[in-house]
TORMARZA-546236 format. One line per 3 residues: their letters; for each residue x, y, z of C-alpha. Coordinates in Angstrom, 1 decimal. Layout:
BEGIN
a) X/Y/Z ~ ...
This chain:
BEGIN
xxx) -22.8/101.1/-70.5 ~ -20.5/103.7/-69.3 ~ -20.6/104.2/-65.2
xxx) -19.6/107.0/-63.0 ~ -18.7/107.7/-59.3 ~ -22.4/109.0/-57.7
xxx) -20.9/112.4/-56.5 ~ -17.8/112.3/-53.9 ~ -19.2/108.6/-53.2
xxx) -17.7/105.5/-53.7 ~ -20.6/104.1/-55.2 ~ -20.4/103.5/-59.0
xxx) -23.8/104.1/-60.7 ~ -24.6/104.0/-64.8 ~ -24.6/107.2/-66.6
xxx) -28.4/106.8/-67.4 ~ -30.6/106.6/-64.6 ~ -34.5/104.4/-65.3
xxx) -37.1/106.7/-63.8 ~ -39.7/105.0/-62.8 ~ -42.6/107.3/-62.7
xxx) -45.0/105.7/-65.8 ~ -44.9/102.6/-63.7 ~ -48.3/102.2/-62.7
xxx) -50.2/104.8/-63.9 ~ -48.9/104.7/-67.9 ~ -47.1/101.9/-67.8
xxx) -48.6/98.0/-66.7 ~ -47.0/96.1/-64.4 ~ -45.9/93.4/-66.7
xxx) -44.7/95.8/-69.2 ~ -42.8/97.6/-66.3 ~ -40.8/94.4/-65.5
xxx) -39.6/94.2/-69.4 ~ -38.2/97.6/-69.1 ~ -36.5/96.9/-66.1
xxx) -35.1/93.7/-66.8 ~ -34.0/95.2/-70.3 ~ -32.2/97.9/-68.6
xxx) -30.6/95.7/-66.2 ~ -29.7/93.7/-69.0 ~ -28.1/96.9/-71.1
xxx) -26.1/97.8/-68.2 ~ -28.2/100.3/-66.3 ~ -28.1/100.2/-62.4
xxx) -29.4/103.1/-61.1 ~ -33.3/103.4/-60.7 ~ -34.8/106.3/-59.3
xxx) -38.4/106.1/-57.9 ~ -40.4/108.0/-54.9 ~ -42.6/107.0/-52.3
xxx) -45.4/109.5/-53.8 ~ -45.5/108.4/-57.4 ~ -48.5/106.2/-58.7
xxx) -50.9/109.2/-59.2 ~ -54.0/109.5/-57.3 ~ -52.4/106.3/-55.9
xxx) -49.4/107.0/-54.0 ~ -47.2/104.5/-53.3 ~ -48.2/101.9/-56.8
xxx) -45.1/102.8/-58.1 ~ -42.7/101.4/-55.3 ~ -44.9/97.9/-55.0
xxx) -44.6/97.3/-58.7 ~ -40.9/97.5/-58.1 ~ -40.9/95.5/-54.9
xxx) -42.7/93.0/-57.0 ~ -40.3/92.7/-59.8 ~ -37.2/92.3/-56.9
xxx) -39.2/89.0/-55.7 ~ -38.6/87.5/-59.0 ~ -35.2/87.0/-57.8
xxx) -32.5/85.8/-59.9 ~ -30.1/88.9/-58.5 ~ -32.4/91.7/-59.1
xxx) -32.1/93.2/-55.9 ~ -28.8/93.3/-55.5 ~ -28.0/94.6/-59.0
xxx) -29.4/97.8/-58.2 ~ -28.7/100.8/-57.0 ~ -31.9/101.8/-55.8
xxx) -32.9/105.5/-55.1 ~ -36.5/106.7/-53.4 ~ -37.4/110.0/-51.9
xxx) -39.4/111.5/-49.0 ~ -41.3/114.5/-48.9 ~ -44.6/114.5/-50.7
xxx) -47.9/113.8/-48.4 ~ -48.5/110.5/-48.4 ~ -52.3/110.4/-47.4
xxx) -52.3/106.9/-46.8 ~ -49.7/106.5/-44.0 ~ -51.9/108.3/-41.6
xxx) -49.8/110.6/-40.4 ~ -52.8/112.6/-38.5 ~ -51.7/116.8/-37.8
xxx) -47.9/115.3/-39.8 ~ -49.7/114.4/-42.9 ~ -48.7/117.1/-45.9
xxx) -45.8/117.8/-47.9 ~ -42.4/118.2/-45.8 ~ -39.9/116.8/-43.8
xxx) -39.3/115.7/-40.4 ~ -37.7/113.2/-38.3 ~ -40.9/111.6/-37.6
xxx) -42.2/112.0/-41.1 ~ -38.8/110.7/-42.7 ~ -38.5/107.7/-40.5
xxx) -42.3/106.8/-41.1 ~ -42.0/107.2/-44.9 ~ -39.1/105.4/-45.4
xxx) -40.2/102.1/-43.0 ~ -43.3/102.2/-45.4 ~ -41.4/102.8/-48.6
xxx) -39.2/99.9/-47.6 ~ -42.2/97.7/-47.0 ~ -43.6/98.1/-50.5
xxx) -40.0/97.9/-52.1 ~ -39.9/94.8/-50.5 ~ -36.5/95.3/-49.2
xxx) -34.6/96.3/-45.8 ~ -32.4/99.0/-47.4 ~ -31.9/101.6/-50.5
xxx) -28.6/103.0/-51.5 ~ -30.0/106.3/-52.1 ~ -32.4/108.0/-49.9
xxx) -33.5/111.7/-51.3 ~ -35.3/114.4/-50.1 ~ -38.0/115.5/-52.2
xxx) -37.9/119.1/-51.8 ~ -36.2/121.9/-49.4 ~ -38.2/122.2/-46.1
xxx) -37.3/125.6/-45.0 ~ -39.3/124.8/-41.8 ~ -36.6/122.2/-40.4
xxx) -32.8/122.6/-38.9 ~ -30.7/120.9/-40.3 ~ -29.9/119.1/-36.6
xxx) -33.0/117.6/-37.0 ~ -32.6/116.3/-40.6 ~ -28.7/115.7/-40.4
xxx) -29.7/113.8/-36.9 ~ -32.3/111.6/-38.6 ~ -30.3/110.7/-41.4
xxx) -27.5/109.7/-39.7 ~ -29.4/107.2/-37.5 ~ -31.3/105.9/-40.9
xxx) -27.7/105.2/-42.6 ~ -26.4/104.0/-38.9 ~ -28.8/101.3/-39.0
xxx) -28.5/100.2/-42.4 ~ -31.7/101.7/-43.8 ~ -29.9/103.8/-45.9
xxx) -26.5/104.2/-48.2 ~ -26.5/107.3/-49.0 ~ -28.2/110.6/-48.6
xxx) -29.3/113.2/-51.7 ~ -31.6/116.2/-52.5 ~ -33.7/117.3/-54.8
xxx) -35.2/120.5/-56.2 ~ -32.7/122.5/-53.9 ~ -31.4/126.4/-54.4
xxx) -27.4/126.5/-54.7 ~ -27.4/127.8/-51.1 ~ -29.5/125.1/-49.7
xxx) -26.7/122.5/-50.9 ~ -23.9/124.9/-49.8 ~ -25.4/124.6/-46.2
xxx) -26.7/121.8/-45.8 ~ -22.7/120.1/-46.4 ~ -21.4/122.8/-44.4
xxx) -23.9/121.5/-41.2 ~ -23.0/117.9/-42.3 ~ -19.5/118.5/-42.2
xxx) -20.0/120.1/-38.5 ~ -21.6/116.8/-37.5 ~ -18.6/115.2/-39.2
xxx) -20.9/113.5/-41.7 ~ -21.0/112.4/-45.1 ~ -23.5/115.0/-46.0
xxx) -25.1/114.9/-49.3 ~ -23.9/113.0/-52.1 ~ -26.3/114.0/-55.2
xxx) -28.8/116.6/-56.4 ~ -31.7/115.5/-58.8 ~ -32.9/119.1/-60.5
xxx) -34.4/120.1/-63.7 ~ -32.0/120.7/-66.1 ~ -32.5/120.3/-70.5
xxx) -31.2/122.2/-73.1 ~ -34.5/124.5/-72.7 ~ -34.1/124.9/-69.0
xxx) -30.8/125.9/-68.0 ~ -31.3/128.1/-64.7 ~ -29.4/125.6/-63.2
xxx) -26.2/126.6/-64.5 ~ -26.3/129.9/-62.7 ~ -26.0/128.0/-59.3
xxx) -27.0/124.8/-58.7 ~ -24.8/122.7/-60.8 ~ -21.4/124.9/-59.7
xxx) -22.4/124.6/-55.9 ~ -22.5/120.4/-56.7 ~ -19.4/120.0/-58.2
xxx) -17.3/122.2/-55.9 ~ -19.1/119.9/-53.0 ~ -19.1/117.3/-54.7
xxx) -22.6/116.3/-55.4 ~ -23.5/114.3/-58.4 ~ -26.6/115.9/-60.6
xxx) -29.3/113.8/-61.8 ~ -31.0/115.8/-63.4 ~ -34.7/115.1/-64.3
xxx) -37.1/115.8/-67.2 ~ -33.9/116.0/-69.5 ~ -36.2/116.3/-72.4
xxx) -38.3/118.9/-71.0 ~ -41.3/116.8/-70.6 ~ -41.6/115.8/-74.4
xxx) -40.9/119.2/-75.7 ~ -37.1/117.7/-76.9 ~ -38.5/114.7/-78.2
xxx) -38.7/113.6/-82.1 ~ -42.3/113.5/-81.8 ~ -42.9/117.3/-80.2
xxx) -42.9/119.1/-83.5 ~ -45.1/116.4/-85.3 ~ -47.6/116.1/-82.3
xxx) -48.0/112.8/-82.0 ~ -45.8/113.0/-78.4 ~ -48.4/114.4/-75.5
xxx) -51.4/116.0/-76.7 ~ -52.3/117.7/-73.9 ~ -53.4/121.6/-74.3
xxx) -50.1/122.7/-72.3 ~ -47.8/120.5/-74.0 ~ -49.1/121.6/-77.6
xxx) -48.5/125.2/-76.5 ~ -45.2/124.9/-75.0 ~ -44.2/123.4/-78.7
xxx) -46.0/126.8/-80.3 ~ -43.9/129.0/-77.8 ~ -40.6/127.4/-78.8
xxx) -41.5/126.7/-82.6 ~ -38.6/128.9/-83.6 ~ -36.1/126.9/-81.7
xxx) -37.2/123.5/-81.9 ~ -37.7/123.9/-85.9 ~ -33.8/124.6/-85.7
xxx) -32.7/121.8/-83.4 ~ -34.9/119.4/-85.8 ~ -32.6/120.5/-88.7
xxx) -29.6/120.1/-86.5 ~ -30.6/116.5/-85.5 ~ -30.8/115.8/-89.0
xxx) -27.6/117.3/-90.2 ~ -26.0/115.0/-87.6 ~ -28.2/111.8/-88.4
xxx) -29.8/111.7/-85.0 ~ -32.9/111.8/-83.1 ~ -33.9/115.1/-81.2
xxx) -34.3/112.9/-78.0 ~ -30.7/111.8/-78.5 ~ -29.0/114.8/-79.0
xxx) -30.9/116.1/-76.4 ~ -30.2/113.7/-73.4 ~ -26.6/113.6/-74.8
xxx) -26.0/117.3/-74.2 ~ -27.4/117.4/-70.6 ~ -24.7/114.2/-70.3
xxx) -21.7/116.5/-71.5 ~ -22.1/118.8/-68.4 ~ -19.0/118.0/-66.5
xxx) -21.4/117.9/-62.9 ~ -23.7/115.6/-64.4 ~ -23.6/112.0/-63.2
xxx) -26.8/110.4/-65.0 ~ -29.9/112.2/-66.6 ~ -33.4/110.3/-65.9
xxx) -34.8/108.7/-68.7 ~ -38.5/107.8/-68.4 ~ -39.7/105.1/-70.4
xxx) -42.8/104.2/-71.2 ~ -42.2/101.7/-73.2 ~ -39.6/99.2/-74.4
xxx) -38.9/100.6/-77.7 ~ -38.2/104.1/-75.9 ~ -35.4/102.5/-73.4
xxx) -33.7/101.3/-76.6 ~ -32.9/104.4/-78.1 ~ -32.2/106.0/-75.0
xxx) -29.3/103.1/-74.4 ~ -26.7/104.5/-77.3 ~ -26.8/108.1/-75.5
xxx) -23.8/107.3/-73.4 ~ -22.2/106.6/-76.8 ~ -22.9/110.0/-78.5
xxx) -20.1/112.4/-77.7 ~ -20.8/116.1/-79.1 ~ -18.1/118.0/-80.9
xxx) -17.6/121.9/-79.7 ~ -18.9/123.5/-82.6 ~ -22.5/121.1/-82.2
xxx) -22.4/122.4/-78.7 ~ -21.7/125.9/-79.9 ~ -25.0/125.7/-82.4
xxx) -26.8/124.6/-79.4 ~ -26.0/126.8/-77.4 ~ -27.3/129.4/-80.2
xxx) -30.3/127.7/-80.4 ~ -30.7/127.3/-76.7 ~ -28.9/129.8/-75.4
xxx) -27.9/129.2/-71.7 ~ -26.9/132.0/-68.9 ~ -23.5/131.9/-70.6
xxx) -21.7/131.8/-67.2 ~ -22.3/131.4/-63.4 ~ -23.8/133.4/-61.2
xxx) -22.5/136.5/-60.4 ~ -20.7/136.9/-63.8 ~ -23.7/136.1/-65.8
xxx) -25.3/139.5/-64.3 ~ -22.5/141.2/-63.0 ~ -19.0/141.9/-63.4
């Protein structure tokens, strides 16, 4: 396993990141613990999770995990553990707070909670879910601080945020004389590349490492999408009919190369020179596996060329991609 600094951090995080959101709800408990023992095993440290996933029952997701750290035998301390804070959380009780957003007394609430269920005092990563546009920033930057002052917290990331958001919200934390943010977990996959316009040049010139999530576009880049034995739901099987074209072509490509679509896939996102570690999502045993030799797969500039024909990206950053 390859590893990489997490941002402008010192902290030194595998270039795949386990994302836990199957746990629970698609994935059992005991079948959870195999996938994260394997990882562990293969060299992955960085697991991503969030108070809010479980489905219909928030918070599942986080105890399974807590559950697996009580097994001991170094489990806890092997990881670099991420969770995030935003989503409404129906069972915390939160009264007129309750709903999706952030606040000081939402954020140190959620966290005490998520802590509870991950069975631990601290996590290395605390993210926010989502921009709040509704909050200063001397309220969140305040907060934060006093979570990573008492040792709640490592480390401080975002999520799902514009290019400006991040470009702010370091230039407040470097008022405060703070850290700041050191990541940003956003969609990004070779048929989804808004992100280039912005968000991934505003994280590496502030040096925030990108996680990006969904790398495979929900199934879409996956060696079963064209074959339709990956998701069957109605939306899935038309989002493969919309992108036919393109995804008959990367099928061929994958081939001439002797690889899996899913590989390919993941291993382009991993090229980007502001990527730190794409999520990978497995359900199962056998899909952590495959994922593993991604790290290993290093694309030539003429495959990334015919990608980019096949997928073709904004070309540049914003404002050249539109303007002169």
């Amino acid at each position: 396993m390859e590893y990489s600094y997490l941002g402008k951090s010192g902290l030194k995080v595998s270039r795949l990141c386990l994302g836990t959101m199957n746990f629970g709800p698609e994935t059992e408990e005991k079948d959870a613990f195999k996938i994260m023992d394997a990882a562990l095993d293969a060299g992955i440290n960085f697991f991503d999770t969030a108070n809010v996933y479980g489905h219909d029952r928030k918070g599942w997701t986080e105890e399974i995990i807590g559950r697996w750290f009580q097994q001991g035998g170094g489990r806890r301390e092997k990881v670099v553990l991420a969770t995030k804070v935003y989503g409404d959380m129906k069972n915390e009780n939160d009264g007129p707070n309750a709903g999706s957003g952030l606040s000081a007394y939402k954020i140190r609430r959620h966290l005490d909670a998520s802590l509870k269920r991950l069975q631990t005092d601290h996590v290395e990563l605390y993210q926010m879910h989502h921009i709040d546009r509704n909050v200063s920033w001397d309220e969140l930057w305040g907060v934060f601080e006093s979570v990573v002052d008492r040792g709640q917290v490592g480390y401080i990331g975002s999520s799902n945020f514009a290019g400006w958001h991040i470009a702010v919200a370091q230039a407040e934390a470097k008022a405060r004389r703070f850290l700041g943010l050191v990541s940003e977990q956003h969609l990004y996959n070779l048929n989804e590349r808004s992100a280039e316009l912005e968000v991934l040049p505003a994280a590496q010139g502030l040096g925030l490492g990108v996680i990006p999530w969904s790398p495979l576009a929900g199934g879409l880049l996956g060696r079963n999408a064209l074959a339709g034995t990956g998701s069957r739901s109605a939306r899935a099987k038309e989002k493969v009919e919309q992108n036919r074209a393109k995804l008959e072509q990367f099928a061929a490509l994958c081939r001439e190369l002797g690889e899996k679509e899913d590989v390919i896939a993941l291993a382009w996102v991993l090229s980007h020179p502001a990527v730190t570690a794409p999520i990978i999502g497995p359900r199962t045993l056998e899909q952590l596996e495959d994922a593993l030799r991604v790290p290993e797969v290093k694309l030539s500039e003429d495959v990334l060329a015919k990608l980019d024909e096949i997928f073709p990206g904004p070309g540049k950053p914003a404002p050249e991609a539109y303007a002169w």
